[in-house]
C-alpha positions in Angstrom: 129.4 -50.3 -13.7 126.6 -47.9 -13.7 126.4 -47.8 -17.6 125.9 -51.4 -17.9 123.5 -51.9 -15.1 121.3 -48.8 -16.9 122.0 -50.8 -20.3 120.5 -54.1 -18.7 117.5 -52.0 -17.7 116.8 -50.1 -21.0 117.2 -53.7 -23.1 114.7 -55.0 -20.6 112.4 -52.8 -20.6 112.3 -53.3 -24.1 112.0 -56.8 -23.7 109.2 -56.4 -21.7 107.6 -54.2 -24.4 108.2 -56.4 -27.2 106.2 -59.1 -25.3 103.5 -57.1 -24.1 103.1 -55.5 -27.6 103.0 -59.4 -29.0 100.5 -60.7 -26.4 98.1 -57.6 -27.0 98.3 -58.3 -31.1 97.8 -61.9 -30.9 94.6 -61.6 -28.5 93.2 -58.7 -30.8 94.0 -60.8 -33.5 92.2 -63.8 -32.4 89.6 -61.6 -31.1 88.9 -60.4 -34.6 89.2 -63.7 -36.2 86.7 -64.9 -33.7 84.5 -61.7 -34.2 84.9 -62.8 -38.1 83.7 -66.1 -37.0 80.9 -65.6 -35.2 79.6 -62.9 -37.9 80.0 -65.5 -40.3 77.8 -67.8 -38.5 75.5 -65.7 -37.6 75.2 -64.5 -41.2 74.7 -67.7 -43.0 73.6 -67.4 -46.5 71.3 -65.5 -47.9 68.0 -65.6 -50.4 67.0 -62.2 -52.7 63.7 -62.3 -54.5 63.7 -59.7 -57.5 60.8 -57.8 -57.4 59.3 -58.8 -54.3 58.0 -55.3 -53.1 54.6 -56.5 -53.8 52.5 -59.9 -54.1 53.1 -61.1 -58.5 49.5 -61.2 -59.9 49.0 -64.2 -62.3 46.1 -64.8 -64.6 44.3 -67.5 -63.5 45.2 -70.4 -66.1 48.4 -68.9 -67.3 51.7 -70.6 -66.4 53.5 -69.0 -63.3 57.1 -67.7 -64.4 59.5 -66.4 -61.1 60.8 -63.1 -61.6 64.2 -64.2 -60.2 66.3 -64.8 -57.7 70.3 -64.5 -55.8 71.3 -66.4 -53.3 74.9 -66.2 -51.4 76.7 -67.2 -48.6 78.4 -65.1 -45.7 81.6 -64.8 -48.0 79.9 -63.5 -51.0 80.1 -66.9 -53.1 77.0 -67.7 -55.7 75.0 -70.2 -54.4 71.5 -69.4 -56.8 72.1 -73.0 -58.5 71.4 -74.7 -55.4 68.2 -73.0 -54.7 65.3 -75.0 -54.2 62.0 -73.7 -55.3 58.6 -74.9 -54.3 55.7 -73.6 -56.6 52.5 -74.8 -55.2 49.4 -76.2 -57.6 47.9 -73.0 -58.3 44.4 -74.3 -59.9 42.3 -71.5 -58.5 41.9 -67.8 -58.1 43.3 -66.7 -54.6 46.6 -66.0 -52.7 49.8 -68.6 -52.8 53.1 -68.7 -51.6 56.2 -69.8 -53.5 58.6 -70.9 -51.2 62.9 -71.0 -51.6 65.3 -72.7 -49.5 69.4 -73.0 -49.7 71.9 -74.5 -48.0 75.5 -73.1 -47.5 78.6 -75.6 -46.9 78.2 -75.8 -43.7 74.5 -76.9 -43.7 73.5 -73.1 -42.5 69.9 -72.9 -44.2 68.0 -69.6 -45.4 64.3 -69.6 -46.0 62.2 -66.9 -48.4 58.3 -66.6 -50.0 57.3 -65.1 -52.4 53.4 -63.6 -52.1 51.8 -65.2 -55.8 47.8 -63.9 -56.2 46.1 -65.6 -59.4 43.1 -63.3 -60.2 40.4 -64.0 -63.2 40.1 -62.0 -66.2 36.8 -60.1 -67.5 34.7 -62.9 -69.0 35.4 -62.9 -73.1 33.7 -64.2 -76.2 35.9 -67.3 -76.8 35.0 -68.8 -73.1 31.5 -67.6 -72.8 30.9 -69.9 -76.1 33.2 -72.6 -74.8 31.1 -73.3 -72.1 31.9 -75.8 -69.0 31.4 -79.5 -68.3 30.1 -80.4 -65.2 31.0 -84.6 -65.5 28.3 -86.3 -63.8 29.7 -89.8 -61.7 28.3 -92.2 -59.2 29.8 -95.6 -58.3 33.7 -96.7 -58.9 34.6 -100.3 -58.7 37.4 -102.4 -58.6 37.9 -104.6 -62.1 39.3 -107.0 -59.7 36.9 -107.8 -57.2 33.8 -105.9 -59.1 30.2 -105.9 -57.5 27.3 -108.2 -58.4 25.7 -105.5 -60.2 27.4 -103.1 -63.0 25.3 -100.7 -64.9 26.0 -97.4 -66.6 26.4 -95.6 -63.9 30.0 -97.2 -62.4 33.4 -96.7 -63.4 36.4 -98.7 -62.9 38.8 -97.4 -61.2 41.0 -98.1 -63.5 39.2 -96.0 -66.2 38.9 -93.3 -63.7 42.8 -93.4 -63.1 43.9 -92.9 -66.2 41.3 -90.2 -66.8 42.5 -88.0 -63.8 46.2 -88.6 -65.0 45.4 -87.1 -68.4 43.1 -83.9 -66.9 46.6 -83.0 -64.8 49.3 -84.2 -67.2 47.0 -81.6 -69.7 47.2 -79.1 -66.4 43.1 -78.5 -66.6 42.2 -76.6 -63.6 39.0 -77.2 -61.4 37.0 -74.0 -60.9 35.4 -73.8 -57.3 31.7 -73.2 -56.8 32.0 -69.9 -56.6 33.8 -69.7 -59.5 31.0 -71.5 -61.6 29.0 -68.9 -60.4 30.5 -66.4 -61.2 31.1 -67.4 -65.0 27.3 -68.0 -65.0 26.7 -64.8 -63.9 29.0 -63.4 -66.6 31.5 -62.1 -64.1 34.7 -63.8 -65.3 36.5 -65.8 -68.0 37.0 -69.8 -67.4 40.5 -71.0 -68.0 40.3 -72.6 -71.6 41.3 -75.6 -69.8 38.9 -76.4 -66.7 36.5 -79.1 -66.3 34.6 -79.9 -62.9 34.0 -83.3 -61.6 31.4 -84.2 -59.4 30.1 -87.8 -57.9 26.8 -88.8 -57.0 25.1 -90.6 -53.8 28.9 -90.5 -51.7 28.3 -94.4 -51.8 30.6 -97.2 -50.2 32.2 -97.9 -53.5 33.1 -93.8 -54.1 34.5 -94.3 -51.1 37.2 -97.2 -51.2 37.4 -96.6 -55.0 37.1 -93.3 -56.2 37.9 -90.7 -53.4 41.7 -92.5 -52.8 42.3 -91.5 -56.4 40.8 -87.6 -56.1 43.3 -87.5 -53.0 46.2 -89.0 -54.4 46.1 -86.7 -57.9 45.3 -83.5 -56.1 42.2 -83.3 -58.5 39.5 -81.1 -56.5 35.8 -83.1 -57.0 32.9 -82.6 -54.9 30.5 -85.4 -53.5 26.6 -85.0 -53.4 25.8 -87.3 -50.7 22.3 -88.5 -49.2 22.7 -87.6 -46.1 20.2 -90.0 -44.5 22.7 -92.5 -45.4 26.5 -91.5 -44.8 26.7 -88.2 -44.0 28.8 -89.1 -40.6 31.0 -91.4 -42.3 31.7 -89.0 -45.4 32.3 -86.1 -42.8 34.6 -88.4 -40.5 37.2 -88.7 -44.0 38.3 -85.3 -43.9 38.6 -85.2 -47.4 41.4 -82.6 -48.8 40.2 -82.0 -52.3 36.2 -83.4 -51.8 33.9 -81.2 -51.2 30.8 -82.3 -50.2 27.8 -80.7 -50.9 24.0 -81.6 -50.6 22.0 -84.6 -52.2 19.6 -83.9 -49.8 19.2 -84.9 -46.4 16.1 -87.6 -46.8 14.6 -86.8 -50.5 16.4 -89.4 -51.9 13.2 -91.9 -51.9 10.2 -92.0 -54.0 7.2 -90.6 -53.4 6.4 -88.1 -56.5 4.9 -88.5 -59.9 7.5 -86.4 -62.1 11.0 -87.6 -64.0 11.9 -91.1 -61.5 9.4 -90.4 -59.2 11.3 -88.9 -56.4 9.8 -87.1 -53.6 11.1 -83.5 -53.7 8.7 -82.9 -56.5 5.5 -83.8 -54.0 6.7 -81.7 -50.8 6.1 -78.0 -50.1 8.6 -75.9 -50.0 8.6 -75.5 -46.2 9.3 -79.1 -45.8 12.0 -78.9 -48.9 13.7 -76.0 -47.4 14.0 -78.0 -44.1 15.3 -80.7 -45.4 17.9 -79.1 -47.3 19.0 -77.1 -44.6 19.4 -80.1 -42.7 21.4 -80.9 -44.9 23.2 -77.9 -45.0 24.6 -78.1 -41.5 25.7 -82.1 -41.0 27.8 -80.9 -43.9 28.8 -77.5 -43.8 28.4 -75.9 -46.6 25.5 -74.6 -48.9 27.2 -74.0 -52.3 25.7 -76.9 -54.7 23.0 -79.1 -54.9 21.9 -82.1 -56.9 18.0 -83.1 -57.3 17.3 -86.0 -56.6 17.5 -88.7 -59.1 17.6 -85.2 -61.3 13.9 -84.4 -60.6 12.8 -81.2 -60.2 9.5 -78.5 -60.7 9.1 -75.1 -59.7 8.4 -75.9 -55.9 11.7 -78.0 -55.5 13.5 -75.0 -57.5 12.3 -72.3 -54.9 12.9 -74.8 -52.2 16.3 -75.0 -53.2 16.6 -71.1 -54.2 15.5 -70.3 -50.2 17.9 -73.0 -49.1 20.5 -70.5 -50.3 22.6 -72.7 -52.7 24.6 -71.0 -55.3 24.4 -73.1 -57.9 21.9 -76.7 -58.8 22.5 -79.3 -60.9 19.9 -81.8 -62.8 20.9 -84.8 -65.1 19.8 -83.3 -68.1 22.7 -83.7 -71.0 25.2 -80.8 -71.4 27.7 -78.2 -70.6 26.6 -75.0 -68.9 27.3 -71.4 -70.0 27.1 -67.8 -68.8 22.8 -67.2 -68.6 21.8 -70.2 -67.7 19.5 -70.7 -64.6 21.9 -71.4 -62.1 19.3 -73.6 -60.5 18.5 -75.3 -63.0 22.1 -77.0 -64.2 22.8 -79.7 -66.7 25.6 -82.1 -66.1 27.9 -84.3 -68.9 27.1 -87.4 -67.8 29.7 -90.2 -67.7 28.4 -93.8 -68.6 30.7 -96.4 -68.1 34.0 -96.9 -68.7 34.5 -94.5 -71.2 37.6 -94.6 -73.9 40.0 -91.7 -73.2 39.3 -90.6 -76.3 35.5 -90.4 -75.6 36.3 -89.0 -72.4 38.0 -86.2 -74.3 35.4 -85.6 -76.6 32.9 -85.2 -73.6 35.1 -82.5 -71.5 34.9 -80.5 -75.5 38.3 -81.4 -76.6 
């Protein structure tokens, strides 16, 4: 009797282990698979840039070309096909970020950048004899509902269209101020393709007309506007690729005996100087200038050369190059509704 009832104890007692022993490797078991899980989703997937240990330097006006990339998900699978890639406009010396994104199955998302600097090149042969052309625009008008007046100086819109889809479809770029500068000063090389665009008097037709059509292109322009007349209003856009720079504050009148007869020519420079630094701060910035109805003497130059401006445009005829007075600056001027194939010609196509 003795032998069973130990018998019956020793088969429970394994029993007992046997269920112990299968509760404890279930729970670690889920425990790990639930470890597994959460390290899964914490994971996500994941973005590798190949040579990424420093910002890429690009040659302003060369095509960018990515190093390379991998991209994964927690459980090793290749998910580098489904990487989008975001390469910004990169039309001007300076620092840009390339930016990848990827999704995994389960909609997880991983982010990277990649640090992209464009820097110029010494200034060479070829572009210091291309040279650069400044275009030279005022008004833009609607075919469709056009103004009482058209003369050489307004564009359709239309005309202007098409010739801001062919300067990006070409992929010109649009040097900066500071930029022109430099190439006048013989500091750095132009891309072969660039071409700056700049519109006179910031009128009410510039305005509904041409400025929409700047934005929507991404094409970077800069406004001269008479400040006496719309400087608030031109301000109040927040324009993202105008700049506006100085037409003068109140010299946009007549009242001199030289070129058109505008009244810069006939004022000291104190009283220039004032006016152009009035000009100066309604606008907020002091990096071009345009003479009046493109007169100018050797008072309204030093005016203008006080003033602090970097570069000055007239309205004589032409491209500038490295040497030229900087002050003194011709501009291509664009009459009419120009062909595209004259419009080529003049940007020295």
């Amino acid at each position: 009797m003795k032998n069973i009832v130990n018998k019956l104890l020793f088969i429970l007692l394994i029993i007992v282990f046997i269920i112990v022993t299968a509760v404890f490797v279930r729970d670690f078991t889920g425990d790990e698979r639930e470890s597994e899980k959460a390290a899964e989703k914490e994971e996500g997937p994941v973005i590798t840039l190949r040579d990424d240990e420093k910002p890429m330097e690009v040659i302003w006006g060369e095509k960018y070309k990515d190093p390379g990339f991998s991209a994964s998900d927690a459980k090793g699978n290749d998910l580098s096909m489904t990487v989008a890639v975001d390469v910004p406009s990169m039309k001007c010396p300076g620092t840009y970020k390339v930016k990848y994104a990827v999704k995994d199955a389960q909609g997880r998302e991983a982010r990277a950048s990649r640090d992209v600097e464009v820097v110029t090149r010494p200034q060479t042969e070829a572009s210091k004899k291309r040279g650069l052309a400044v275009l030279m625009y005022h008004n833009v008008y609607d075919p469709k509902n056009p103004p009482d007046h058209i003369d050489a100086n307004m564009i359709t819109k239309n005309a202007l269209r098409e010739e801001l889809q062919y300067l990006v479809k070409a992929g010109y770029n649009f040097p900066r101020w500071q930029d022109v500068r430099d190439y006048l000063d013989g500091k750095i090389s132009l891309p072969e393709k660039s071409v700056v665009l700049t519109f006179d008097d910031g009128t009410e037709l510039f305005q509904k007309n041409g400025a929409p059509l700047l934005e929507k292109y991404d094409v970077r322009a800069t406004s001269f506007v008479i400040c006496s007349h719309n400087w608030k209003k031109m301000v109040g856009h927040h324009y993202k690729h105008i700049d506006l720079e100085s037409h003068s504050y109140d010299m946009h009148r007549p009242g001199g005996t030289i070129g058109h007869g505008g009244v810069f020519t006939a004022l000291s420079v104190a009283d220039g100087v004032k006016d152009l630094k009035k000009s100066q701060r309604v606008l907020g910035s002091s990096d071009a200038f345009a003479y009046p109805f493109g007169d100018y003497n050797d008072t309204a130059r030093e005016a203008v050369k006080k003033a602090g401006f970097k570069v000055a445009f007239t309205t004589q005829y032409g491209k500038i190059y490295p040497g030229d007075d900087p002050l003194l600056l011709p501009r291509v001027r664009v009459n009419g509704s120009p062909s595209l194939a004259a419009f080529r010609a003049m940007i020295g196509e």
